[in-house]
C-alpha positions as CSV (number, residue, x, y, z in Angstrom):
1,X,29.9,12.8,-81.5
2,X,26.3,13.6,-82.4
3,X,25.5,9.8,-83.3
4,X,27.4,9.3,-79.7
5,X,24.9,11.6,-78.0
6,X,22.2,10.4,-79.8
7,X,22.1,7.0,-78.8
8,X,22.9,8.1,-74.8
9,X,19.9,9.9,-75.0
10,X,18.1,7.6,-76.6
11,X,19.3,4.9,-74.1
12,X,18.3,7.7,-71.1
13,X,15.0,7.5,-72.4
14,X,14.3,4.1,-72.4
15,X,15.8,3.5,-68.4
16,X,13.6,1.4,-66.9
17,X,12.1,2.4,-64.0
18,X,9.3,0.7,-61.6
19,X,6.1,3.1,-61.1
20,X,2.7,1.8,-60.2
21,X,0.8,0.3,-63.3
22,X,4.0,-2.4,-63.5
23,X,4.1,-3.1,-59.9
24,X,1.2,-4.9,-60.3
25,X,2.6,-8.4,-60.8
26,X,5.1,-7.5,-57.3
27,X,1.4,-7.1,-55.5
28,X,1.9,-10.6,-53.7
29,X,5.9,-10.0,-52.8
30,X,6.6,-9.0,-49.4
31,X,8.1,-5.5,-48.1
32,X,11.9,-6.8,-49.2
33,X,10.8,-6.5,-52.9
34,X,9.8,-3.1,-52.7
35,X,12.8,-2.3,-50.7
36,X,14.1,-4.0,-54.1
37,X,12.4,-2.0,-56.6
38,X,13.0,1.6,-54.5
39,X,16.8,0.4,-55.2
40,X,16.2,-0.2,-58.7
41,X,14.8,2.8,-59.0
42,X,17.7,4.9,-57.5
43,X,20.2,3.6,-59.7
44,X,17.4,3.8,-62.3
45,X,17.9,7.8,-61.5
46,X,21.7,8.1,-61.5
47,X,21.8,6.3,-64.7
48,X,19.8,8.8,-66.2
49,X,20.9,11.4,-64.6
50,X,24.6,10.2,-65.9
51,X,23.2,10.0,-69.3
52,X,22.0,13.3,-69.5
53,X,25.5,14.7,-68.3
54,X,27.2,12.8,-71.0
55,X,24.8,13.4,-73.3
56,X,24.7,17.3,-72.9
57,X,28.2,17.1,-73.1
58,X,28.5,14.6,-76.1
59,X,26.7,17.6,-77.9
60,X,27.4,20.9,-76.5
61,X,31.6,19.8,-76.0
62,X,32.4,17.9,-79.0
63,X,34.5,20.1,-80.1
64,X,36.5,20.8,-77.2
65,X,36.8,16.8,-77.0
66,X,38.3,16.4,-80.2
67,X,40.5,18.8,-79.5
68,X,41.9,17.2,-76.5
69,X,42.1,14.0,-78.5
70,X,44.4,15.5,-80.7
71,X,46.3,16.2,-77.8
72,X,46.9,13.6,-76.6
73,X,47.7,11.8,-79.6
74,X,50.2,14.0,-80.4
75,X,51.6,13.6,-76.9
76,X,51.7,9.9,-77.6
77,X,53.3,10.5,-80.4
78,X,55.6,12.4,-79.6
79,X,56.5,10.0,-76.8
80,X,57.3,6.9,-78.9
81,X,59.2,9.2,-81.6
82,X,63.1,8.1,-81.6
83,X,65.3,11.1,-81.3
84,X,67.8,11.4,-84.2
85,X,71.6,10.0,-83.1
């Protein structure tokens, strides 16, 4: 789970997001292309917004996850288990 949380934070760091020293080459696009980028943006922002979430919870959760996991895979198993004739 670490590794896991590691790399979504790694990848929430690294979101790409439009701010003014690479708007530059968009200087001759008309107003739809900023509409554009202020989109990009946004879901720029939920993205790492959604990182951090699963991130904090990749960490500060893991071992409730695991536990659930086990769970549920002894629900499943228990499910396909043949009762005894």
């Amino acid at each position: 789970m670490d590794g896991s949380a590691s790399g979504v934070n790694t990848l929430k760091e690294h979101t790409p997001v439009f701010e003014g020293w690479n708007l530059v080459p968009l200087a001759g696009v008309p107003i739809i292309g900023l509409a554009f980028v202020g989109r990009f943006n946004n879901i720029s922002g939920i993205w790492k917004d959604s990182a951090g979430i699963l991130g904090r919870t990749l960490t500060e959760d893991s071992g409730k996850m695991h536990r659930a996991a086990d769970v549920y895979a002894a629900a499943d198993h228990a499910s396909t288990v043949k009762p005894a004739k």
